[in-house]
C-alpha positions as CSV (number, residue, x, y, z in Angstrom):
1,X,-8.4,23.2,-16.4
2,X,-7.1,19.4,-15.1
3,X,-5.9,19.7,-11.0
4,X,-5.1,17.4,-9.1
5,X,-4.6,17.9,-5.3
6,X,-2.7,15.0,-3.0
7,X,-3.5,15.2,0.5
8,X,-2.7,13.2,3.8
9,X,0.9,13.5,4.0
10,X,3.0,14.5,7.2
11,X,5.6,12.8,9.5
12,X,5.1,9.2,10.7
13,X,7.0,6.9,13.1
14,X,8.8,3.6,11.3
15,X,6.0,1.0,10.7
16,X,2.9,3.4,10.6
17,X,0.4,4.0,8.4
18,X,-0.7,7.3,6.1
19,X,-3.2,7.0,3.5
20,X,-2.9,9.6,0.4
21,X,-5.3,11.0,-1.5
22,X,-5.8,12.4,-4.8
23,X,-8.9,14.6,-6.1
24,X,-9.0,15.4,-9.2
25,X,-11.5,18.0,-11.4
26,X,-11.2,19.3,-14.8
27,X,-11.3,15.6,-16.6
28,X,-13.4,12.7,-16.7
29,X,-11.7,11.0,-13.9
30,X,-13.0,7.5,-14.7
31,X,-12.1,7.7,-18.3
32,X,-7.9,8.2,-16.8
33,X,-5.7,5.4,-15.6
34,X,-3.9,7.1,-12.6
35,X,-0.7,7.0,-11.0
36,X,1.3,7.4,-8.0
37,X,5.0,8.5,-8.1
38,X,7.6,9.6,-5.5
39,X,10.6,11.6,-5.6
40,X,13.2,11.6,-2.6
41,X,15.8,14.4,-2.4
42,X,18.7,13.3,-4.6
43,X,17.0,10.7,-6.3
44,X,15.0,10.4,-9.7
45,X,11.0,9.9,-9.3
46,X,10.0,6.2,-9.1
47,X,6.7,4.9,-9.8
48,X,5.3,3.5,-6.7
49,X,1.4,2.5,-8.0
50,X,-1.0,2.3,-10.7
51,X,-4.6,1.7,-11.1
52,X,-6.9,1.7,-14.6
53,X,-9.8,3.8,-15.3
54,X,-12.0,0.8,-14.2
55,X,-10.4,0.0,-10.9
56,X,-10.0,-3.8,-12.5
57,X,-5.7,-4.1,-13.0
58,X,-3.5,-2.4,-10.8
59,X,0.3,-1.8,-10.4
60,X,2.9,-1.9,-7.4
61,X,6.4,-1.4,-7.6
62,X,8.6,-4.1,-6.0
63,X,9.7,-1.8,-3.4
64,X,6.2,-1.3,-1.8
65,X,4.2,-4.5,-2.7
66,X,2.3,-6.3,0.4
67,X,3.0,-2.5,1.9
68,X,1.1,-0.2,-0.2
69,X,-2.7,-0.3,-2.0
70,X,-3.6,1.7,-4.7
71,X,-7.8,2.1,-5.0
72,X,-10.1,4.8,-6.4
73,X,-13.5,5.8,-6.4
74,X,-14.8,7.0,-9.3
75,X,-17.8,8.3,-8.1
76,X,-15.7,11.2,-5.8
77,X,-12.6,11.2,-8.6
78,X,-10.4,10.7,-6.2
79,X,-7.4,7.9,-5.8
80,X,-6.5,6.8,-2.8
81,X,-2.6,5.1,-1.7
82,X,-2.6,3.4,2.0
83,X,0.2,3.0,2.7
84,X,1.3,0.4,5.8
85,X,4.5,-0.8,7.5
86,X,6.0,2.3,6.5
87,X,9.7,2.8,6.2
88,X,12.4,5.7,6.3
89,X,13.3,4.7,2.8
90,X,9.7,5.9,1.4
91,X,10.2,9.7,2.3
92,X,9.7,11.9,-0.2
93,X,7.1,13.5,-2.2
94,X,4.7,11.3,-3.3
95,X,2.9,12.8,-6.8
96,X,-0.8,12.0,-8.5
97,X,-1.0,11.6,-11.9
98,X,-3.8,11.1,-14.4
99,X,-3.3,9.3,-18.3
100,X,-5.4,8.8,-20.9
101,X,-5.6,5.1,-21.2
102,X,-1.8,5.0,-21.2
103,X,0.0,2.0,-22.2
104,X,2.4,0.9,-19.5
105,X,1.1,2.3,-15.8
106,X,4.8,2.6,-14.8
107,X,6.0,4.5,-17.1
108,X,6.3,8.3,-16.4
109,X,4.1,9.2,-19.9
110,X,1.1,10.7,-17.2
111,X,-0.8,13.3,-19.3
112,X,-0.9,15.5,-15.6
113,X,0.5,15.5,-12.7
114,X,0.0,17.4,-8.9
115,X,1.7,19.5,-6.7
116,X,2.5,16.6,-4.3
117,X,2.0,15.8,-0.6
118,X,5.6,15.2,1.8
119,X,5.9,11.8,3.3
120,X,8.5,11.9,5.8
121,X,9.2,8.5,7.8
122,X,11.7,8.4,11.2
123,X,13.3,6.4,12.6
């Protein structure tokens, strides 16, 4: 079956840097547009970063553009989101997803979706 595990979360100090990761078995990883989403407590999940299945367009929301990069590497299926300049607004859990060609890379239509990694950011 599809899984897909984030990794590289944990607690960073306002203005550092984590990088995420996302491998993913099960599918044919560069056939799938994937996704990055977060969801802080309270709040609804937001997309945060897109990429297609060839790498060639991506997708940043407002809130994290110039901040965060969203990459993969076909070869390992994995996607990657470094994340820089970091903030106490972006805690939360950051998810992976993975879509079948999907139409719009924001929207929350992912075909699967991980167990998601915990960003936390102080102060």
């Amino acid at each position: 079956q599809v899984q897909l595990v984030e990794s590289g979360g944990g607690l960073v100090q306002a203005g550092g840097s984590l990088k995420l990761s996302c491998s993913a078995s099960g599918l044919s990883f560069s056939s799938y547009d994937m996704g990055w989403f977060r969801q802080a407590p309270g709040k609804e999940r937001e997309f945060v970063a897109g990429i297609r299945w060839s790498g060639n367009i991506r997708a940043h929301a407002d809130s994290v553009k110039g901040r965060f990069t969203i990459s993969r590497d076909n070869a390992k299926n994995t996607v990657y989101l470094q994340m820089t300049s970091l903030k106490p607004d972006d805690t939360a859990v950051y998810y992976c997803a993975a879509a079948y060609r999907i139409d719009v890379l924001s929207s929350g239509l992912y075909d699967y979706w991980g167990q998601g990694t915990q960003v936390t950011v102080s102060s």
